[in-house]
C-alpha positions as CSV (number, residue, x, y, z in Angstrom):
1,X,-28.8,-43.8,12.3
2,X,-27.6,-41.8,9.4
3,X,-27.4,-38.2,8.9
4,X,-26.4,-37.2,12.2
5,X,-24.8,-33.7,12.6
6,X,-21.0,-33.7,13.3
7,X,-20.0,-31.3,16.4
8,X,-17.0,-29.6,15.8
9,X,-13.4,-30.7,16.9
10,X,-11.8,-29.5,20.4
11,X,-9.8,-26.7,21.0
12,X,-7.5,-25.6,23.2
13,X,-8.8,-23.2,25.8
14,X,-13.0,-24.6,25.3
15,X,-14.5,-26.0,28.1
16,X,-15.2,-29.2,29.3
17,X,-18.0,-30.1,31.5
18,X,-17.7,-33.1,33.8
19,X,-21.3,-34.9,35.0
20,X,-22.0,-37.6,36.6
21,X,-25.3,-39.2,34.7
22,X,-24.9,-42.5,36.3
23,X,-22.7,-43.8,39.3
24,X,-20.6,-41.7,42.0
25,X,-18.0,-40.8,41.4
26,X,-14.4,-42.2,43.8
27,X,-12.4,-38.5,44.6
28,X,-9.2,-40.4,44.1
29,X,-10.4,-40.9,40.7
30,X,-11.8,-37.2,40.1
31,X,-8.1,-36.2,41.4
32,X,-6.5,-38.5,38.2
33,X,-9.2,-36.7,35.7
34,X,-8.9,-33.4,36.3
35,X,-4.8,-33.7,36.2
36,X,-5.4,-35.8,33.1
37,X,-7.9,-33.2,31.6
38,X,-5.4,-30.4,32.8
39,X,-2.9,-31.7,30.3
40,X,-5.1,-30.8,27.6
41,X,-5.2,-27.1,28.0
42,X,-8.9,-26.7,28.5
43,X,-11.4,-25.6,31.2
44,X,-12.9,-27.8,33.0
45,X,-16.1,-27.2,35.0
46,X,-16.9,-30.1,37.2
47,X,-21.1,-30.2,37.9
48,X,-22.5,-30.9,41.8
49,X,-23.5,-34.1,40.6
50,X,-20.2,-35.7,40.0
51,X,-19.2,-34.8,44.1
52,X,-22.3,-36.3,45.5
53,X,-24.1,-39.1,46.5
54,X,-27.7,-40.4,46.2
55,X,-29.2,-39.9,49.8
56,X,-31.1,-43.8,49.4
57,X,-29.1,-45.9,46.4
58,X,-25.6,-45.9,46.9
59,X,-25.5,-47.0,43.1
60,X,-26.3,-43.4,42.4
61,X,-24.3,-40.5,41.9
62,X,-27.1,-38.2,43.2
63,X,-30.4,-37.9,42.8
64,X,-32.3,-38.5,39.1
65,X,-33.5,-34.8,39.2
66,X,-30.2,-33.6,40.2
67,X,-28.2,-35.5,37.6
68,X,-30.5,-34.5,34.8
69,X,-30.4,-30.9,35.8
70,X,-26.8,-31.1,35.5
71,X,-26.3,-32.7,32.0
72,X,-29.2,-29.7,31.1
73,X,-27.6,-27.1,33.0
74,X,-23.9,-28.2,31.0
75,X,-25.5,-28.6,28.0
76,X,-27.6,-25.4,27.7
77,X,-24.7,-23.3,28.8
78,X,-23.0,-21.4,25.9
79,X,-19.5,-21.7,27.3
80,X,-19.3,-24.8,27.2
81,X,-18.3,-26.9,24.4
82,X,-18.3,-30.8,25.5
83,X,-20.0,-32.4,28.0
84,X,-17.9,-35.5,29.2
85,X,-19.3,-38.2,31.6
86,X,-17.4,-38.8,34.4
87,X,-18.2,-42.6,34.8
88,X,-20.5,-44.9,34.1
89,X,-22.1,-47.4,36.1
90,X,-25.6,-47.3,36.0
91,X,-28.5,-44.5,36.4
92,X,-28.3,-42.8,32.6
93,X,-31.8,-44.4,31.9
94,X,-33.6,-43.2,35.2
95,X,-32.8,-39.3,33.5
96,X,-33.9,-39.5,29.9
97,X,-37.9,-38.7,30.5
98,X,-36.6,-35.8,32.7
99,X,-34.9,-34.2,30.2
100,X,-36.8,-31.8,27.8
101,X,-34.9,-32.9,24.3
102,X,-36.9,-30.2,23.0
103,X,-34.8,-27.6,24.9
104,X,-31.7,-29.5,24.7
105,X,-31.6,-29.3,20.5
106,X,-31.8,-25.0,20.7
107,X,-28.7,-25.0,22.4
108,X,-27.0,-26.7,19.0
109,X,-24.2,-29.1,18.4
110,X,-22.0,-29.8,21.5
111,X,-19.5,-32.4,22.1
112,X,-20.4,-35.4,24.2
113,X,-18.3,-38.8,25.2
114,X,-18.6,-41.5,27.6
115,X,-19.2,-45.1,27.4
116,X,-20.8,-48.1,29.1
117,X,-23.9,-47.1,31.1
118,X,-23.7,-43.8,28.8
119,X,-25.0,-45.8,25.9
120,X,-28.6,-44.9,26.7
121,X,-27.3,-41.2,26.4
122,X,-25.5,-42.1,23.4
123,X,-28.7,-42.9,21.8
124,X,-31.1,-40.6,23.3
125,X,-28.6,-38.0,21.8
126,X,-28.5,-39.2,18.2
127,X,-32.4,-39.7,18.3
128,X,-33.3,-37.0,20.0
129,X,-30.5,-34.4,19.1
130,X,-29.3,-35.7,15.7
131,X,-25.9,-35.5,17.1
132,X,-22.6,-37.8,17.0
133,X,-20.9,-38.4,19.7
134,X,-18.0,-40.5,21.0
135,X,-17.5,-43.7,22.5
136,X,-14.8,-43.7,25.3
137,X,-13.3,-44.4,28.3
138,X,-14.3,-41.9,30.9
139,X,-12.0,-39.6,32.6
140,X,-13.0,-40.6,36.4
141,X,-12.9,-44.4,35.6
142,X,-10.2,-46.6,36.5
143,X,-9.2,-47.6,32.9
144,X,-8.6,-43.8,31.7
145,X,-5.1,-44.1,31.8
146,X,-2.6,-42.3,29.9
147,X,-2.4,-44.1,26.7
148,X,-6.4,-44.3,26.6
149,X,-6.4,-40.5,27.8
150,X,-3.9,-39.3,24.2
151,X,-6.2,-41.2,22.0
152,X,-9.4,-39.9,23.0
153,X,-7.5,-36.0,23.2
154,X,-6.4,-37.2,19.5
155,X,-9.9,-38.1,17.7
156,X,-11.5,-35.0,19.9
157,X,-8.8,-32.7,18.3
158,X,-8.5,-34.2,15.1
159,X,-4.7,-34.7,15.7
160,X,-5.6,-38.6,15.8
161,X,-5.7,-41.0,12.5
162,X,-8.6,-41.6,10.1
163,X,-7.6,-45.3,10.0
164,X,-8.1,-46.8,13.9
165,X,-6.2,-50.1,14.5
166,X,-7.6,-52.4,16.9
167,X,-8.6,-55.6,15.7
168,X,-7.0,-59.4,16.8
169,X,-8.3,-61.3,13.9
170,X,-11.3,-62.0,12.3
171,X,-14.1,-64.2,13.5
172,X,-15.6,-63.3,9.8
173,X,-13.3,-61.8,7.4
174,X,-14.4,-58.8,4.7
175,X,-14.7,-55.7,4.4
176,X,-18.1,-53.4,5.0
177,X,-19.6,-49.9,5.5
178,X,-21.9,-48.0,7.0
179,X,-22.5,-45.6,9.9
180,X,-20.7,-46.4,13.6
181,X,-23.6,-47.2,16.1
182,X,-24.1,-49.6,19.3
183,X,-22.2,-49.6,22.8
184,X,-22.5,-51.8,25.2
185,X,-24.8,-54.7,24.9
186,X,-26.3,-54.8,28.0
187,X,-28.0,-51.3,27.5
188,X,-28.7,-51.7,24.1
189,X,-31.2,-54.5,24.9
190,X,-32.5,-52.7,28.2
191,X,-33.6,-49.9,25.8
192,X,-35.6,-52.0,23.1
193,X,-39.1,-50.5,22.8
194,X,-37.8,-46.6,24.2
195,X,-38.5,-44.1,22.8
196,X,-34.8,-43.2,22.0
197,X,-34.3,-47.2,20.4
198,X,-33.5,-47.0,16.6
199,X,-32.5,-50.0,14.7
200,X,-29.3,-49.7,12.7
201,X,-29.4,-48.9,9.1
202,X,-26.5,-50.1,7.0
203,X,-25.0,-49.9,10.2
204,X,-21.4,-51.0,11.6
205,X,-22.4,-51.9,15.8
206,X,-19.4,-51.6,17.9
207,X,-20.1,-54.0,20.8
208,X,-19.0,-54.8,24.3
209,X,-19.8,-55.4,27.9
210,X,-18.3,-56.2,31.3
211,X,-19.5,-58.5,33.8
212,X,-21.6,-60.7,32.4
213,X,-21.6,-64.3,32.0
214,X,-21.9,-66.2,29.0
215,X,-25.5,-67.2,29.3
216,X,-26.4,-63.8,30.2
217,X,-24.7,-62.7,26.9
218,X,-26.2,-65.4,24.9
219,X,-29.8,-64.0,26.5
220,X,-29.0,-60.0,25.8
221,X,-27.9,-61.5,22.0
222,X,-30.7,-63.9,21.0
223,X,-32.9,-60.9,22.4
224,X,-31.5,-58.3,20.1
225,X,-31.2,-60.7,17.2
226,X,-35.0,-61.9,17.9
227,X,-36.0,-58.3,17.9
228,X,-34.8,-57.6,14.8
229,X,-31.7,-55.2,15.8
230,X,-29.0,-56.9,14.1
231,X,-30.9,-57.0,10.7
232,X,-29.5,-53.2,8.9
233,X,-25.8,-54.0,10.3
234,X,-23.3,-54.6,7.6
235,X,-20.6,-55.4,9.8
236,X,-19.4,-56.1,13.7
237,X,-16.6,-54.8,15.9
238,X,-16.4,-56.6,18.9
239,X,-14.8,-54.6,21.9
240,X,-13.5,-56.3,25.1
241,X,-15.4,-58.6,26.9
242,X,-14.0,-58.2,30.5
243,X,-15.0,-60.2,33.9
244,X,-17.6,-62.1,30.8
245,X,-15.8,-65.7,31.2
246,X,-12.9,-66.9,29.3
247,X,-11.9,-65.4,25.9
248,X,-12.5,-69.0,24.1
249,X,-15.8,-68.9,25.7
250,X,-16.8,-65.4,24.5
251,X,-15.2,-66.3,21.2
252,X,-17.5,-69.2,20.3
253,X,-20.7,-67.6,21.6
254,X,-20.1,-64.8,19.2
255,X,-19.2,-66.9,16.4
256,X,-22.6,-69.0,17.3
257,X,-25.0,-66.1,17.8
258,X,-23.6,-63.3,15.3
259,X,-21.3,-65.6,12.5
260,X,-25.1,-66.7,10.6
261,X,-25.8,-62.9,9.4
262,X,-22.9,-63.2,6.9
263,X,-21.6,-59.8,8.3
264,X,-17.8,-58.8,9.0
265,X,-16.9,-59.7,12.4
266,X,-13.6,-58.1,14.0
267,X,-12.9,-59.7,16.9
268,X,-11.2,-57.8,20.1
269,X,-11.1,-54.6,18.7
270,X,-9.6,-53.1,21.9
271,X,-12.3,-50.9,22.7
272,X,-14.6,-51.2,26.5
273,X,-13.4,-52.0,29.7
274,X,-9.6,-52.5,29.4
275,X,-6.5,-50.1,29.7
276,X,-5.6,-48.3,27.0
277,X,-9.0,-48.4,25.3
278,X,-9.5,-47.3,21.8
279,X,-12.0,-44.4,21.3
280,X,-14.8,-44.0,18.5
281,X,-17.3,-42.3,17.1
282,X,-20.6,-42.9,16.5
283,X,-23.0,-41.6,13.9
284,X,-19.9,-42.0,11.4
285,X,-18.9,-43.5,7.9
286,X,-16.5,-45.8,8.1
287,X,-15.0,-49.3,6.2
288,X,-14.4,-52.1,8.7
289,X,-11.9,-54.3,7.4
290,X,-12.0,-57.6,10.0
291,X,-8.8,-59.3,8.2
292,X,-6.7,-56.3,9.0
293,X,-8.7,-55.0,11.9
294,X,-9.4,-51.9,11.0
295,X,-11.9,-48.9,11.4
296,X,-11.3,-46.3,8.2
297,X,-13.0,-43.4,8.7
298,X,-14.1,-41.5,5.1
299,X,-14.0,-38.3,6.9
300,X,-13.1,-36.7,10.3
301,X,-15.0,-37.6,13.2
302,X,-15.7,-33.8,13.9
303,X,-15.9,-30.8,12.0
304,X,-13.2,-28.5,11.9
């Protein structure tokens, strides 16, 4: 989606709300984030959802009114300036109809990251809100480690480079642009037909997913190439591919299901589940070079 608004940068001293729009949350975990998040010199407010559980589906943080009342309740809130998911998991689709989007867009332009199960956020956010937001690993998830934690501080705060570094090779070489959009794969085909679903348009999808098999990746791919998804994107990052079968295996799937559009393709661009996991924007212009593996920015993620 083009256009999209551009929240400004983080600042030392704003506040940071942690929510928990999908899965509980482990307390050991919540411990490492709010140390982690401690470093960086900001508030943080951490929401009732984020300490509880669901009283039926252990899967859940907390209830689905609960955990939408707390993503509004963050978001509405003039003091603070970024909502951050905790973790993902899964649960962030059983919260978009309760959500009044309506509501959400007076408040303005506010920060938001996560990744994984926070895809159907991600997109409910740029449809509904016309706002960019970040791809990343999540402070109460085990692969928000130190090295993952300074990169996404350095893109929030604009401290961090315009031109990311990330890719191992190409499975397509050449160069594109377009806008940053996509997330993990699994979600984007569970929310074909949504209302929040929008189709990229000269688009540059960052992919990835955890825990799949092959023939369940070849099935989520065939179905977003079938439904026309992959037809405005000028060019592919491919993110980790973790617990999915072996990297050879991943490797030639992509290069059978994705290598005919005659996009780009960077392959492993060190962004998903893994340590030390890249962070990115979405909703931004950018030049993907897949022989160098690179992500160029044209402009700061955030506004100043």
């Amino acid at each position: 989606m083009t256009g999209l608004t551009r929240p400004r940068r983080l600042r030392q001293d704003d506040t940071v709300a942690l929510v928990a729009p999908a899965g509980p949350v482990a307390a050991h975990l919540l411990d490492s984030a709010l140390d982690a998040l401690a470093a960086w010199k900001v508030s943080v407010r951490v929401y009732d959802s984020v300490r509880s559980r669901h009283p039926i589906f252990p899967y859940l943080a907390a209830a689905d009114d609960a955990r939408a009342a707390d993503f509004r309740d963050a978001w509405l809130d003039p003091d603070v300036d970024a909502v951050f998911a905790a973790r993902g998991g899964y649960g962030c689709m059983r919260i978009l109809d309760l959500l009044d989007w309506g509501e959400l867009r007076s408040a303005g332009p506010k920060l938001f990251a996560g990744s994984s199960d926070v895809t159907a956020l991600h997109e409910a956010i740029a449809v509904h809100l016309g706002l960019s937001t970040v791809f990343s690993p999540m402070p109460a998830s085990a692969h928000f480690d130190e090295i993952a934690a300074a990169r996404l501080h350095g893109l929030l705060t604009g401290e961090g480079p315009l031109t990311i570094t990330g890719g191992q090779g190409a499975l397509v070489g050449g160069r594109a642009r377009g806008v940053t959009v996509g997330g993990n794969l699994s979600l984007l085909a569970a929310g074909l037909g949504a209302a929040e679903h929008h189709r990229p348009v000269s688009g540059i999808a960052l992919l990835e997913d955890v825990g799949e098999d092959i023939y369940r990746l070849d099935r989520i791919l065939t179905q977003l190439l079938r439904s026309g998804w992959f037809d405005g994107v000028t060019g592919i990052a491919l993110g980790s591919w973790a617990d999915c079968g072996t990297p050879d295996d991943v490797r030639a799937l992509m290069r059978d299901r994705l290598g005919s559009l005659g996009v780009p393709i960077a392959w492993e661009f060190g962004f998903g589940h893994i340590p030390a996991s890249l962070s990115l924007p979405f909703g931004a212009e950018v030049e993907l070079d897949a022989d160098a593996g690179t992500i160029t920015l044209t402009r700061p993620a955030l506004e100043s």
